[in-house]
N, C-alpha and C positions, 0 to 999 in steps of 0.2 A: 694100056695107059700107065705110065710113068710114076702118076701119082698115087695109084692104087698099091694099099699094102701090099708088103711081100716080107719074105723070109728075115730077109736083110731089115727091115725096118721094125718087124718084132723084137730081132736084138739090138736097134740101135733105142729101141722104146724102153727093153728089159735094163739096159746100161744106165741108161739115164734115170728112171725111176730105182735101182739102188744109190747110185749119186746123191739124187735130189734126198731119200731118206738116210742117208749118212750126215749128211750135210745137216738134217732136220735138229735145232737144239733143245726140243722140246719134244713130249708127247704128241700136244696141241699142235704143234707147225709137222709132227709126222703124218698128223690126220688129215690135215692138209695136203701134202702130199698125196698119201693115199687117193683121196677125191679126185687129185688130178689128175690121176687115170685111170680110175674103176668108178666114180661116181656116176649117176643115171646120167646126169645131164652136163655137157659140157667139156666131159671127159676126154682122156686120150679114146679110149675102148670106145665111150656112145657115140665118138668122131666116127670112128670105123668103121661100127654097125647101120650108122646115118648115111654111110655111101653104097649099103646094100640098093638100096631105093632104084638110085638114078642108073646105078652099072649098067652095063651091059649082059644080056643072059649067063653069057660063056665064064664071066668074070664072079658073079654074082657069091658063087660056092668056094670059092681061091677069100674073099673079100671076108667073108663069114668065118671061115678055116683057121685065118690070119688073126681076127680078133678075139676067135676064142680060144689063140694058144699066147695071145698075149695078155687075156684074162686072167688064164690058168697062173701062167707066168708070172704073173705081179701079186698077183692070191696067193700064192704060195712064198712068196718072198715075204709077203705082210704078214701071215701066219706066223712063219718063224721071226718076224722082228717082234711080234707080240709077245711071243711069249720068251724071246729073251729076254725083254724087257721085264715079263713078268717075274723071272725068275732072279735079276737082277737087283728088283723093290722088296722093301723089306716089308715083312708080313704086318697087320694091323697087329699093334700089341705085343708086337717083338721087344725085347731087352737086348740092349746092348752089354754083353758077359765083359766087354772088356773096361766099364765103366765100375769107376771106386763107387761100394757100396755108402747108401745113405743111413749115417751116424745116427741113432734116436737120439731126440734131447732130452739131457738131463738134466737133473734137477727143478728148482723152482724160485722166484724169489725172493730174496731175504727176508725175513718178516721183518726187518728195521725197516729195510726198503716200503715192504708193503704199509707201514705203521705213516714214514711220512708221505708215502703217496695221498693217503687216507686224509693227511692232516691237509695237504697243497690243496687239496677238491676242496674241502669242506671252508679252507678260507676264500679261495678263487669262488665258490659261491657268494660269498657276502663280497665282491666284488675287492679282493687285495691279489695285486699282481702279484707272481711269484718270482721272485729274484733268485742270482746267488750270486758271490761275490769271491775274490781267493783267499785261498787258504793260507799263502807267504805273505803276510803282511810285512806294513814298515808302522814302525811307536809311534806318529803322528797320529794314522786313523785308527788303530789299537786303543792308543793310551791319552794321548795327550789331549786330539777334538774330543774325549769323550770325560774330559774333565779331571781324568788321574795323571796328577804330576810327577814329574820323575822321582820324586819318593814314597810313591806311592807303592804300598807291599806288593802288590801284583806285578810290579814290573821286578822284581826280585828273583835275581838265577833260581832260585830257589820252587817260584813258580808258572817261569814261564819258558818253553821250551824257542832258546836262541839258537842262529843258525850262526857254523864256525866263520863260512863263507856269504856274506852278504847275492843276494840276486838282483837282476836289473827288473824294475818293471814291466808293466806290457808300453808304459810312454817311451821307453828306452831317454829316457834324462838320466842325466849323470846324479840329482837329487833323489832318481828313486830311486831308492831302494830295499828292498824287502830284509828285512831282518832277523825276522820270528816267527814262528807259525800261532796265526792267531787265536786267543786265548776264549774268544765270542762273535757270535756271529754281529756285531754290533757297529765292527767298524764299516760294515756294508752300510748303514745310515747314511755316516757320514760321507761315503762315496754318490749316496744316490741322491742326498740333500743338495751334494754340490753339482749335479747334473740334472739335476729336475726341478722344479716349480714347484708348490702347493695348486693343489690339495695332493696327498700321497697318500698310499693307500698300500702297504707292500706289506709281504711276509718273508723272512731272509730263512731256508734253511740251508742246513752243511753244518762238516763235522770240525771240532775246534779242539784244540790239545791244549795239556796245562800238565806240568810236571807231579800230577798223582800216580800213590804205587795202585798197584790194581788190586780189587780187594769186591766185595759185593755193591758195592756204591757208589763207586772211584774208578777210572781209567784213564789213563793218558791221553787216549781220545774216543770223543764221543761227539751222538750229534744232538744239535742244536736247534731250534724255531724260534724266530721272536718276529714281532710284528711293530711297524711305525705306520702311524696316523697323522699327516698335520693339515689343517685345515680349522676355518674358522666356526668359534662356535662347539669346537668339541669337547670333551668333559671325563672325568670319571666316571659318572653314568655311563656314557659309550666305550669308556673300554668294560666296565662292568657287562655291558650288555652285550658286548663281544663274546667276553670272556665264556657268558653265561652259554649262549647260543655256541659256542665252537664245543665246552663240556657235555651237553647233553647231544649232539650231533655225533658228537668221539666217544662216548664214554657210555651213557641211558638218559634216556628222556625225563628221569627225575633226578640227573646230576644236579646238584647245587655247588658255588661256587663259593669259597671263606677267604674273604680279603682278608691279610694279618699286615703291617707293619713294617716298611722292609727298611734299606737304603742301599740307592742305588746313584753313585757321584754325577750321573748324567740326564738324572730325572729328578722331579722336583713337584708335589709329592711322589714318595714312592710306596709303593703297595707289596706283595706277595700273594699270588692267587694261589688256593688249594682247590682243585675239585675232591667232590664227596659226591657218594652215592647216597640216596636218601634213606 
């Protein structure tokens, strides 16, 4: 019978199942493979072994002979692809020696940093956004929305650090332009007054420069917090009881807080708050 294995069709079986698993681009599609001629059912091999049945006597031991040197044959071919494979994957928990080592971190920090993170929570509780605003101003929101005229001492070489070269704003207008590096976080009000509604609720921090020598009290720059409220109905009382609640949260639960007397050209009254420990 024509049809029945023989010699010839072991190698045309052994050719092709190395093909089919070269060809395989995966583990999974090799497994496949494999199945499709060693598996029980379906197989090229349980093809082979299924025509034991019907042969003819004489044929029967030629039929058997064929399938199991095509078993051996393909078993041995998938042995050594396994464990190429094997040897090719890299082990669990291998390191790759030729990758740059990883840098500890260092450091920690700043404790100024940590000081106004501290302060952002503590007002972001009592429900005030937290803003910030830049540090290159121009003398309109500096000086002039905030009530000091151009003769006013502050705007004096003397104490406020001017830039040789003027900078363009972030509106890029020919009118903006940045002048000086801001002497308070104050002129952020006036940017956020002019883009928001009441009621407002914000705390501005960031660092502001002013032409001091440096000394235990003094720096050219330093940073800054202040807070705007405006909505109806509000009082000294509530900044009092701001004041009070933000000391004893920052500071100890029997902080108390000593209004003195201040002046300030863009407030009206003006206060001075001191905390104290009790």
């Amino acid at each position: 019978m024509s049809s029945l294995p023989d010699s010839a069709a072991v190698e045309t079986q052994i050719a092709a199942f190395e093909a089919d698993l070269t060809a395989a681009p995966s583990a999974r599609d090799a497994q496949t493979v494999r199945d499709k001629y060693l598996g029980r059912k379906h197989s090229i091999v349980a093809s082979w072994m299924q025509l034991i049945a019907d042969a003819p006597p004489e044929d029967k031991r030629n039929i058997g002979r064929f399938a199991n040197e095509l078993k051996a044959a393909i078993e041995a071919r998938w042995t050594a692809y396994t464990e190429r494979a094997a040897a090719r994957a890299r082990p669990a928990g291998a390191v790759d020696m030729t990758l740059p080592g990883r840098l500890p971190a260092l450091g920690r920090r700043h404790p100024l940093t940590t000081v106004r993170d501290r302060m952002e929570a503590i007002f972001a509780r009592m429900g005030f956004a937290v803003v910030e605003g830049p540090e290159v101003e121009d003398e309109w929101h500096n000086f002039d929305a905030l009530n000091m005229p151009a003769e006013h001492p502050a705007r004096d070489m003397q104490d406020t650090l001017y830039l040789v070269t003027p900078m363009k704003g972030a509106t890029g207008r020919a009118d903006d332009l940045r002048t000086l590096l801001r002497t308070h976080t104050s002129s952020m009000q006036i940017r956020y007054m002019q883009a928001h509604q009441p009621p407002i609720r914000i705390v501005v921090p960031g660092r502001v420069y002013r032409r001091d020598d440096l000394d235990l009290t003094h720096s050219p720059a330093f940073g800054q917090i202040e807070g705007l409220a405006v909505g109806e109905g509000l009082s000294l009382a509530d900044l009092k009881g701001t004041l009070l609640a933000f000391a004893r949260d920052m500071f100890s639960s029997n902080a108390r807080v000593r209004f003195r007397p201040s002046f300030f050209p863009y407030t009206e009254p003006s206060s001075f708050p001191t905390p104290n420990r009790a």
